[in-house]
N, C-alpha and C positions, 0 to 999 in steps of 0.2 A: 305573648310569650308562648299561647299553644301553638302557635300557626308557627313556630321557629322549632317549635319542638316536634313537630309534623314534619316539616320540613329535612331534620334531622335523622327524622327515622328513614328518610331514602335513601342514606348512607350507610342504614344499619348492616348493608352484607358484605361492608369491608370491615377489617380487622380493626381494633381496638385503636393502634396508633395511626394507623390510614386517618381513620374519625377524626384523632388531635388534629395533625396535621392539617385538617381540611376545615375543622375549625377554629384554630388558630390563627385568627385574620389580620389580627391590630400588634402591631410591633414588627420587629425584625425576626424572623422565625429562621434557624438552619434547618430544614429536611436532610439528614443523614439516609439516603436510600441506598441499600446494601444489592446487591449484584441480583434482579428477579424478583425485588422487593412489591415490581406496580408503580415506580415511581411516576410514570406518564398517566397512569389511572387517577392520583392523588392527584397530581397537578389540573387537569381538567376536571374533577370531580368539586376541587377548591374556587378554580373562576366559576363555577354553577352557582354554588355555593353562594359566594358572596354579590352573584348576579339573582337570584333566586332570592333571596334575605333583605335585599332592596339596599346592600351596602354601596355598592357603585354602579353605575350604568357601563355598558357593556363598555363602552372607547375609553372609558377611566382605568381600566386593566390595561397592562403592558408586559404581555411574556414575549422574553425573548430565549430565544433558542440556539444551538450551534451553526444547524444544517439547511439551508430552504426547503429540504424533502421534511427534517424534523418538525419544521414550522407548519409546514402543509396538511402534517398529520394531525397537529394541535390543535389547527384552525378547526376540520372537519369534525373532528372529536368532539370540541365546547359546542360548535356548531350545531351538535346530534343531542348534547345533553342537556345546553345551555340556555333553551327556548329562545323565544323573540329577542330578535336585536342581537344576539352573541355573536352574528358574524362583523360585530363591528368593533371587537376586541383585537386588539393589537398585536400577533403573535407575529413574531418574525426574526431572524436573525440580529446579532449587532451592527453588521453592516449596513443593508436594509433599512432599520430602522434611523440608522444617522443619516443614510443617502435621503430618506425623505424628510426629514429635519431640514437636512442643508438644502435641500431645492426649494425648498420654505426661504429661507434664512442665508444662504450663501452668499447673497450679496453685501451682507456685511461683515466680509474674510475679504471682497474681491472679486469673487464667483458669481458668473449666472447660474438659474434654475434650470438649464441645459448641458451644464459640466460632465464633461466624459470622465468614465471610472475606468483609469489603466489598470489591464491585468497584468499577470506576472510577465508574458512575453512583450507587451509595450513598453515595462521600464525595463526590459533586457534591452530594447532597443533604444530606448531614450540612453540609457548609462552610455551603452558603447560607444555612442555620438558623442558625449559629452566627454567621454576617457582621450577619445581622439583630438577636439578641440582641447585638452586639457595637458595633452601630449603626455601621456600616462599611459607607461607598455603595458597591455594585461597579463603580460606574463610576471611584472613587478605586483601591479595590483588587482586581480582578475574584477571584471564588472558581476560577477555573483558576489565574490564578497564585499565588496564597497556596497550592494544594495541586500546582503544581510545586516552590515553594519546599522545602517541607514534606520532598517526596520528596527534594531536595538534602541537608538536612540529616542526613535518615535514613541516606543511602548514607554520611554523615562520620559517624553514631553519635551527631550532635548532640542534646542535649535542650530542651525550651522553652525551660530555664533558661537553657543555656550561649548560645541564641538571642539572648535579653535582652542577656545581660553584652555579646553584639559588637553590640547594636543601638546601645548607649552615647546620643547622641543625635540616632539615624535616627528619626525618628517613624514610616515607612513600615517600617520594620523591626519597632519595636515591636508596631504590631499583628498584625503576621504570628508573632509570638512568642504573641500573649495568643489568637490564634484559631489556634496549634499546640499550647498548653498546652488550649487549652478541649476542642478536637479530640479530643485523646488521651485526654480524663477522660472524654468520649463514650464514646468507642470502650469504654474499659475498662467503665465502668456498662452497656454496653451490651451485653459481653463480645464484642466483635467486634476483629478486625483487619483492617489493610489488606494488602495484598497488600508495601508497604516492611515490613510491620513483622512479616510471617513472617520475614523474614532476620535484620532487629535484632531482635527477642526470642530467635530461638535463641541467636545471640550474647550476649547478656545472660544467658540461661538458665546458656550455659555460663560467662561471666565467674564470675559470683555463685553460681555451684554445682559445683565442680570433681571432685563424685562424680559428675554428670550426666555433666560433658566426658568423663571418664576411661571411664566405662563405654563413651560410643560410641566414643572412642580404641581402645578393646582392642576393639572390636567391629569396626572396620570395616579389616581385615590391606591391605587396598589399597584405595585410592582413583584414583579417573579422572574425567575432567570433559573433557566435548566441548565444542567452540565457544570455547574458552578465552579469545579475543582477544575476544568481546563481554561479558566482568566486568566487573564495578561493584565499589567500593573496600570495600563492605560485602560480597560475595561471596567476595571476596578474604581479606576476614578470616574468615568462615568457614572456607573452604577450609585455612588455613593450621591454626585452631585443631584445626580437626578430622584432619588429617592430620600433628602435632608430633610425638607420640609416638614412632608407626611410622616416618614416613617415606618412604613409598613412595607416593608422589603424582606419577602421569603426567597429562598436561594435554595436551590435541591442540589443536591451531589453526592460521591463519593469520594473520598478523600483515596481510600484503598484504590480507588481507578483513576487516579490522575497520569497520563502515561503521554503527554502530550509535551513533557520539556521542551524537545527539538526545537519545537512552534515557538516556546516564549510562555508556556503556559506558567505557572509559579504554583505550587500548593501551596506556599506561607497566606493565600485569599481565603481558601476554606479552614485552613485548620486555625487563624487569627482574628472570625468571624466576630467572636465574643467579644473580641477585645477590641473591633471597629465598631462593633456597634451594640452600645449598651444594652441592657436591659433583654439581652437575646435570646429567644425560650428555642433549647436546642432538642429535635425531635427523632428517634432513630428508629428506622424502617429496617428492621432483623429479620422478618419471614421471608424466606422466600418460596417463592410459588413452581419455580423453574426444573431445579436439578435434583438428583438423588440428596438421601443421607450422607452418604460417603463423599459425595463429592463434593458437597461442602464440606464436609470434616475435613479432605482435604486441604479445599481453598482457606479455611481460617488458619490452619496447622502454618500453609506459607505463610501467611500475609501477618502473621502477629511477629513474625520475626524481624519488621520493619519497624523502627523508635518513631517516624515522622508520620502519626497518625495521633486520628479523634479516638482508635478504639469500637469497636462493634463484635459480634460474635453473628452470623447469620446460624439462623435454625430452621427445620425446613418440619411442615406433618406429612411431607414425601416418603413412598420405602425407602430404605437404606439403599436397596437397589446391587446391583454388582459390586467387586473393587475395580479400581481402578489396574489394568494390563499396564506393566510396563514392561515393553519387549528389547531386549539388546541384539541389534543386527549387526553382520560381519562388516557391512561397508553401507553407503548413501543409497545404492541400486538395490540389496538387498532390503533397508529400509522401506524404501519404495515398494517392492515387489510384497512387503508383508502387507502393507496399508494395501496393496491393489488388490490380492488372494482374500483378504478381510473384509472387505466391501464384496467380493463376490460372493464371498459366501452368505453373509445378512442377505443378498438380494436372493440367492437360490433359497434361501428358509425365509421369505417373503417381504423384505425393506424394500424400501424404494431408494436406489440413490442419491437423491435431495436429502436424505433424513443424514447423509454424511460429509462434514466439514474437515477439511485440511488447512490448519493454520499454522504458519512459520515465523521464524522472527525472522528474516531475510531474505529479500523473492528471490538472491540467487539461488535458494533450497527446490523452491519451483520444480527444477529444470529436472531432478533425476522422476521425482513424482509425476509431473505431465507424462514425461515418456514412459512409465510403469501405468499410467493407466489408460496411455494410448494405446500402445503394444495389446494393452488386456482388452480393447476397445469399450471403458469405459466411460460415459458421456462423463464431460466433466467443465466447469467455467471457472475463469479468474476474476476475480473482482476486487477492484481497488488496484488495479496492473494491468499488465499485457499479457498471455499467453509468450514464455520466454522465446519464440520463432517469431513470434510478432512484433519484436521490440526494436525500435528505428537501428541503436547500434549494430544487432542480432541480424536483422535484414542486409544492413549496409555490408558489414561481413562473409556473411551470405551470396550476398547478390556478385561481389569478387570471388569466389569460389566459383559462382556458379558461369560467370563470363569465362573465369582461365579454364572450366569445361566447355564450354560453347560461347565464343565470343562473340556470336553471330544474336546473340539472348539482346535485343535490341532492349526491351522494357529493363531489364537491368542494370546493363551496362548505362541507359543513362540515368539513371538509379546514383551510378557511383563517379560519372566522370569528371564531378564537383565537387565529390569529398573524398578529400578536404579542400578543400578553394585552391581551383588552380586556372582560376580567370578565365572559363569558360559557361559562358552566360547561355540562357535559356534560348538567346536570339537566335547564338551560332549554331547552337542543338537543332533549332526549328531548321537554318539551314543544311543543316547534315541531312538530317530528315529529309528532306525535300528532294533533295540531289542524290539517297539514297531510293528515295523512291523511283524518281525519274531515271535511273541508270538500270533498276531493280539489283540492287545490290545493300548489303546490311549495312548500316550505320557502319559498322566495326571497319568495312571494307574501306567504306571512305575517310574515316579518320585516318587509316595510315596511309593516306597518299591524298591529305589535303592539301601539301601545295601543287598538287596538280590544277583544284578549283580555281579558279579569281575570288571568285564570291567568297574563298575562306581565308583569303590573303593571311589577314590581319590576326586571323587566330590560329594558323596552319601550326605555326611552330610549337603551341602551345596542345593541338591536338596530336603532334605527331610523338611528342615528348610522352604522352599521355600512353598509344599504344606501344609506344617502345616497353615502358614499365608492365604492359599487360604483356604481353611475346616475349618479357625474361621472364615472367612467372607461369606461362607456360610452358615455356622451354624449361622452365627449374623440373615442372611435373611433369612432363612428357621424358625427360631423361633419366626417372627411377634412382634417382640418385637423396631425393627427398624423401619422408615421411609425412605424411599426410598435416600433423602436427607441425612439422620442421615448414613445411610449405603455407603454413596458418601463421606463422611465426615471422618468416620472408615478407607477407604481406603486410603484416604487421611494421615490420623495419621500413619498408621500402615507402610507404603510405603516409607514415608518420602520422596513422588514425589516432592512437593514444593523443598526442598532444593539440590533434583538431578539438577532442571532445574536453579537452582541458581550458582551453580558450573559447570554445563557440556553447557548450553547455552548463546549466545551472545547476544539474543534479551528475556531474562528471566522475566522481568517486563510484556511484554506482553504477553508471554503463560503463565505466571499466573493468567495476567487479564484473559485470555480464558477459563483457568480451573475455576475461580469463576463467569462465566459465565453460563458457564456448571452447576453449583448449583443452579442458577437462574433456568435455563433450567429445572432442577427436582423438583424445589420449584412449577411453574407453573405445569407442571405434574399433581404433584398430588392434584393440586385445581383444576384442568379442570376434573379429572379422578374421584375424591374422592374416596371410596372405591375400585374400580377396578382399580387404581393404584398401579398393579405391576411391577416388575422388565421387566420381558416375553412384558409385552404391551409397555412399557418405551420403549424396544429395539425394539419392531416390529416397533414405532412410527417412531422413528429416521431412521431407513434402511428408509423410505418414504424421509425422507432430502438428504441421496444420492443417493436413484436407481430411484428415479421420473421422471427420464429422462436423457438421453444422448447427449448432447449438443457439437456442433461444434461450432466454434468462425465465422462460416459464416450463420449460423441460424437465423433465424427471433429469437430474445430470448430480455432479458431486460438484461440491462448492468447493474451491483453494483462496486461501488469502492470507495477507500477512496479519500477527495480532492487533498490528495497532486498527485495522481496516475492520476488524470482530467486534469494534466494543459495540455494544446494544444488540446486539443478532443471538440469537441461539437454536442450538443444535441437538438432536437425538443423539448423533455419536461422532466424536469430537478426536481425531489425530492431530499431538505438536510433536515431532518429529525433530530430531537434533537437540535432546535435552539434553546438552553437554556444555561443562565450565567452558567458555571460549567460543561458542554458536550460543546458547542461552541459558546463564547473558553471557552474554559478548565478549569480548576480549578486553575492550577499552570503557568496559563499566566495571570490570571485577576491582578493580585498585582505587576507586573513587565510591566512598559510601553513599551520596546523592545519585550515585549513578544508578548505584546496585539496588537502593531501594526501589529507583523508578523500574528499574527492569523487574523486582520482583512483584512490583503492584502489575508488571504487563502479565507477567505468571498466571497471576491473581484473575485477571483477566479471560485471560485462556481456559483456565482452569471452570470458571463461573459459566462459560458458552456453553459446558456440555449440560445435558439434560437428563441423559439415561447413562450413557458408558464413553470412558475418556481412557484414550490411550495417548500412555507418553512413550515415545522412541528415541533411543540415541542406539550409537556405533561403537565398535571397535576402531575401525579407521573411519578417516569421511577424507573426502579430496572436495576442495571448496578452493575455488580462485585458482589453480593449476596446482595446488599445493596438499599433501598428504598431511594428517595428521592424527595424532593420538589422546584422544580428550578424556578426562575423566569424566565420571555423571557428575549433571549439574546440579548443585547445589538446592536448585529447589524440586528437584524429587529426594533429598534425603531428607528434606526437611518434611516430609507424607510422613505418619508412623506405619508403619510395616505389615500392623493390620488393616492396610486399606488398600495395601497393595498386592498385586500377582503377576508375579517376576516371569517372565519367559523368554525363548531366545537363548543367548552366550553371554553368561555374566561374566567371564573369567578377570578380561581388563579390569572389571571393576570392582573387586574384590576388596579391595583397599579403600575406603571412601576419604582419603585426606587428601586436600588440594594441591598434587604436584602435578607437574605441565610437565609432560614430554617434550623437547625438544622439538619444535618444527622440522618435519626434512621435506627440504625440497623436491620432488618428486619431476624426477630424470623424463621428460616427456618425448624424449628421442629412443629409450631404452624399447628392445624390440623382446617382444611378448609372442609365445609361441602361439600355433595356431590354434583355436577353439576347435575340437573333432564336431561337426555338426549331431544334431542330435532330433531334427522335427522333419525330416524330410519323406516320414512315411505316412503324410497326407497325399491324398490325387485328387484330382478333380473329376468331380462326380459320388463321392464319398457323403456318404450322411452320418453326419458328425451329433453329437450331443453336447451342448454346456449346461453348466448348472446353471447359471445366472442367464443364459440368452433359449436355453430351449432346445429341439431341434433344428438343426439347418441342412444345407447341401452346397457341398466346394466349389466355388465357383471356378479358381485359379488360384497356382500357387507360385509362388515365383521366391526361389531359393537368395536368401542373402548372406553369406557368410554362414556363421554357425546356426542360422535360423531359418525361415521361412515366411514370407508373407503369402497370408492368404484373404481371399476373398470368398464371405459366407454368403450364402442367403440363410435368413432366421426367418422361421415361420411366424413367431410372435413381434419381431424387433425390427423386420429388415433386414436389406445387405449391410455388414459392416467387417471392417480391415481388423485384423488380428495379426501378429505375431505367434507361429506355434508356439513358442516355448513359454509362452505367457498364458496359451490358452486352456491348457489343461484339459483337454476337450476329449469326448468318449469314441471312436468312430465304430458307427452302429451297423454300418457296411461298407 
C-alpha cells in the first residue's frame, strides 16, 4: 500500500480532480473536461497510472481518439511517461482500430486481410456508376445524397433490406434502397470498404461471432475514449460491446463542445452516460489553465443559456485580464481593415503574428479578411481550407476571366475547356498541344480552326463550339457595353458552371456560395476602381491575393479558420468576426432550438480559443453571396454582461437589441458607383518609407491601380514585400 501511495504522490502537482480522475480506474468513469481543463494531461497521466500500479499491461489499454495526429500525440505522451512496454498500448482512431480487427477477422464477413478502404472520392465514383446502371438522373437523385443517406443508415446498423421495408410506398426511398443494396455487393466483389462500414462490420463481426467479441473483451482490461461528446450511435455501440465484460470504460468530453452534428455526431452519448452505464462515478475538470478571467466569465455567461447540458461552471486562478472589445464596422472591408490595423499595431508594440487567430463560422467570410491582410501585407495561413483564390471553383472562374484577357493563356484555358464536360478528353488536348507546338502557334489558335487538322476530325466540332463561346465573351468585353460583374454573370449563363457543380460535386452548396462570393469580390472592384476598372487590373489585383507571399506553417504568419476547425487549438488573441443574428448563428439554426444550441456550444467554442484578449465583430451592412444585408448583433454577444465588455466602432444599428430581420435587399450588382478620387499616389520610388510593424524600407516601385497603389518595399528587418498604400499607413522618412 505504500509503494501505491508513492506512486501517488507523482501526481501530486495536478489539481485535486485531475488526481480523481486519474485514479478512478475500475468502473465506468465520465471525465467532464471543461474547455483548457488538461484533459490530454489526465488522460495519459491515467494509462501511467494504471501501467505503473501493475493494473494492466500496456496492450490491455485501448484509447481511442478522433484524429491520427490526436493519436500520434497520445502515443508519444504515455510513451515519455509511461516507462517500459507503454508503447504497446493501443491508441488510435475508431477507424484504425476496426481496420485492424477486420484484417484480423474479415474473413468471417467475406473479406480478405487485404481489403481496400474507399475514401470519400472512390464512392463518388462507385455511386455514379451504379446511378447510371441503375438509370437514376442525378439531377432526380444526386449521388452525394443517396451516399449521405446511406451513411445515416449505417450509423442506425440499417441494411438495404430493412431500408426497403420503411420505404413501403416512397418511390425516392426505394431507389436509394436498390443503389445501397447494389453498393454494398460492389463494395464486397470488390473486397473494399468504406470508411461507415469499418465501424458496422466490426460490429457485426462481433454480433455473429461471440468468440471474436470475447477474446478482445479479455483483451482490452480498460478502455478510454477521448472527445466522447462527438460519437455517433454506431460508435456507441461499439464502445459498449466492447467494454460489457470488464467494465471499466472512462470516456472524456465536453458536452458544452459538441459541435459536430453535421458529421452524425449525437450529444444524447454524453449527456445519457449515467443511465447506459450503471454505477457511473461522474468527474468534472472546471479549472482552466488557458484563458483570462473575463473570458471565461464570458464563455459560461453563453453557454448556460443552452437546457441540453451536464452543467459545469469553468474557473480559472488567471488575471481577469482585459474585457473583451466588441467593435461595430460599417461594412465586411471595413471589418477586415480593423482586424488588419489591429494586428499591426500588437506587432509594432512587439507580438508576433502567430500569437493571432481569425476564426469564422463560414469560409465564405475569408475572402474580405485575406485581402485586408494581404493589401496590409500581413503573413497569414488557412487552415482547415484553401486560401479563397486557391479554391478549384475560385480558379476555374478565374482561369475564364483570365483566357477572355489573354486567350493565348495556354495553362488556363485548358484548365477550363472541360468544365463542365463538354467531351473533350485529355487525348485531344495532348493533340492540340502537339500541333500547336509544331505550327508554333497557342492551343487557342488551333482550337478555332480544328477542322483544318485530320488529326482533330472527330473532336473539331466539339472544340470549335468551345471557342465560339470564348470570342462572344470577348467580344461582350471588348465592346464596353458590359460591367465587369455583368460580364462574370455572361459567364456564368453561358457555361452553365452552377449546375456542373451541382451534379459533379459533394460539397456544391458551398462552392456556390464561393462563386457568388466571387461577384461580391467584382461588385467591390469596380466601386473602389470606378472607371479604371478593368478586366487586366481585376486580374493584376487578385495574383497580389496569391503571390504576396510564400508562407510555411512554421512562419511567424496569422492563423484563419473556420470554428468548427478551432476546437483544441488556442490563442493569445482571438478575432470572430460577423457576430450577427443571421452569420452567427446562421440563418437556418435561429428557428430550430437543436440547431441554436449547437451553434451556441460552437460560440462557446470560439470564445474558450482565446487566452489573453478576444475580439468580437459584426457590421452595419455585410454583402455575403452577392447580397447586402442588415443584421442585428447576434445573440450571443448580448448574452456577455456588459461589464465584460468594451464596445467600439458604430453602435447605432444596434441600438435596439430585439430579434427583428431587416428585410434582405438584393443588391443591384449592375448599379454604377462613382469613381473613388485616388488617395496614395504620393509614394515614388526611391522614398524611404517607415511602418510600424515592418520597420524601415525603401520603394522599390509603384504601380497605380484605381484608387490606390501597389507598391513594392524593401524592409530592412522583413524583406521585400507587396503592400497596398492605403492599407499601409506608412511614414515616408524622405
Amino acid at each position: 500500500m505504500s509503494n501505491l501511495n508513492e506512486l501517488k504522490q507523482q501526481f501530486s502537482s495536478l489539481n485535486d480532480m485531475q488526481q480523481k480522475a486519474i485514479f478512478q480506474t475500475e468502473g465506468p468513469v465520465l471525465i467532464l473536461a471543461g474547455a483548457g481543463s488538461g484533459k490530454t494531461t489526465v488522460l495519459v497521466n491515467r494509462i501511467a497510472y494504471i501501467i505503473k500500479a501493475g493494473l494492466a499491461e500496456p496492450w490491455q489499454i485501448l484509447a481511442i481518439t478522433f484524429t491520427n495526429k490526436a493519436a500520434g500525440e497520445l502515443k508519444d505522451r504515455i510513451e515519455a511517461v509511461g516507462g517500459e512496454g507503454a508503447d504497446e498500448v493501443w491508441a488510435a482512431t475508431f477507424h484504425s482500430t476496426c481496420a485492424r480487427i477486420l484484417r484480423r477477422y474479415g474473413d468471417r464477413l467475406g473479406f480478405t486481410s487485404h481489403f481496400t478502404i474507399y475514401d470519400t472520392d472512390d464512392s463518388r465514383r462507385l455511386m455514379k456508376e451504379i446511378l447510371k446502371q441503375l438509370n437514376i438522373d442525378e439531377k432526380f437523385l444526386p449521388h452525394k445524397t443517396v451516399l449521405n443517406e446511406i451513411s445515416k443508415y449505417k450509423d442506425k446498423m440499417k441494411e438495404p433490406g430493412d431500408v426497403k421495408t420503411d420505404a413501403s410506398y416512397d418511390s425516392r426511398l426505394k431507389y436509394i434502397a436498390q443503389a445501397y443494396e447494389l453498393y454494398q455487393q460492389r463494395l464486397l466483389t470488390s473486397d473494399a470498404m468504406d470508411f461507415d462500414d469499418l465501424i458496422c462490420n466490426t460490429i457485426k463481426l462481433f454480433e455473429q461471432n461471440p468468440d471474436v467479441l470475447e477474446y478482445y473483451q479479455r483483451r482490452f482490461k480498460y478502455i478510454m475514449v477521448d472527445e466522447y461528446q462527438d460519437t455517433n450511435k454506431s460508435q456507441y455501440r461499439l464502445i459498449s460491446l466492447l467494454s460489457k465484460a470488464r467494465n471499466n470504460l472512462c470516456v472524456v468530453g465536453d458536452d458544452d463542445q459538441s459541435i459536430y452534428r453535421f458529421r452524425g455526431a449525437t450529444i444524447e452519448n454524453i449527456l445519457s452516460f449515467e443511465n447506459e452505464f450503471k454505477g457511473a462515478v461522474v468527474i468534472r475538470l472546471e479549472q482552466n489553465y488557458r484563458s483570462t478571467g473575463t473570458i471565461l466569465d464570458a464563455a459560461n455567461n453563453v453557454i448556460k443559456n443552452n437546457q441540453e447540458r451536464k452543467g459545469k461552471t469553468l474557473w480559472t486562478e488567471n488575471p481577469k485580464g482585459e474585457r473583451i472589445t466588441v467593435h461595430t464596422a460599417p461594412s465586411e472591408r471595413d471589418e477586415a481593415m480593423f482586424i488588419a490595423r489591429t494586428i499591426l499595431d500588437g506587432v509594432a508594440q512587439g507580438r508576433s503574428f502567430s500569437d493571432y487567430a481569425i476564426l469564422y463560422r463560414m469560409n465564405a467570410q475569408s475572402n474580405a479578411v485575406e485581402q485586408a491582410l494581404s493589401r496590409s501585407g500581413i503573413p497569414h495561413r488557412v487552415i482547415g481550407g484553401h486560401r479563397f483564390y486557391d479554391r478549384e471553383e475560385i480558379k476555374d472562374m478565374t482561369s475564364y476571366l483570365q483566357v477572355i484577357n489573354n486567350p493565348h493563356d495556354d495553362i488556363r484555358l485548358r484548365r477550363i475547356i472541360n468544365k463542365p464536360k463538354r467531351a473533350i478528353g485529355e487525348a485531344t488536348m495532348t493533340k492540340v498541344a502537339e500541333i500547336a507546338a509544331g505550327i508554333g502557334e497557342s492551343v487557342y489558335s488551333v482550337i478555332r480552326h480544328a477542322s483544318d487538322y485530320p488529326t482533330l476530325s472527330r473532336a473539331a466540332a466539339k472544340l470549335e463550339d468551345f471557342s465560339k463561346l470564348i470570342d462572344g465573351l470577348i467580344e461582350a468585353e471588348q465592346s464596353g457595353d458590359y460591367s465587369l460583374a455583368e460580364l462574370y454573370n455572361l459567364i456564368l449563363e453561358h457555361t452553365d458552371y452552377k449546375n456542373y457543380l451541382i451534379a459533379e460535386k459533394d460539397d456544391y452548396e458551398q462552392r456556390i456560395e464561393n462563386i457568388d462570393e466571387l461577384s461580391s469580390n467584382i461588385i467591390k472592384f469596380e466601386e473602389d476602381y470606378g472607371e479604371e476598372a478593368s478586366l487586366g487590373a481585376f486580374l493584376e489585383e487578385i495574383s497580389l491575393m496569391t503571390d504576396i507571399d510564400n508562407y510555411d506553417a512554421e512562419t511567424d504568419s496569422v492563423v484563419m479558420m473556420t470554428l468548427h476547425s478551432a476546437k483544441g487549438l488556442e490563442f493569445p488573441i482571438v478575432f470572430i468576426p460577423g457576430m450577427e443574428d443571421g452569420v452567427f448563428p446562421s440563418m437556418q439554426t435561429i428557428m430550430e432550438a437543436g440547431e441554436l444550441n449547437e451553434e451556441r456550444r460552437l460560440a462557446y467554442v470560439g470564445i474558450t480559443r482565446a487566452k489573453e484578449k478576444l475580439y468580437l465583430i459584426k457590421t452595419r451592412e455585410r454583402m455575403l453571396f452577392g447580397s447586402t444585408t442588415h443584421n442585428r448583433e447576434s445573440r450571443f454577444v448580448t448574452e456577455i454582461p456588459s461589464n465584460l465588455l468594451e464596445k467600439t466602432g458604430n453602435e447605432n444599428i444596434f441600438a435596439n437589441h430585439q430579434y427583428e430581420y431587416k428585410s434582405q435587399q438584393k443588391f443591384d450588382p449592375f448599379a454604377k458607383k462613382p469613381a473613388t478620387q485616388p488617395t496614395s499616389n504620393h509614394y515614388q520610388v526611391g522614398n524611404t518609407v517607415y511602418h510600424k510593424a515592418f520597420g524601415t524600407g525603401m520603394v522599390l516601385s509603384t504601380t497605380p491601380m484605381g484608387s490606390d497603389t501597389m507598391l513594392e518595399i524593401a524592409f530592412d528587418k522583413v524583406g521585400t514585400k507587396t503592400l497596398m498604400a492605403n492599407f499601409a499607413k506608412m511614414e515616408i522618412i524622405k
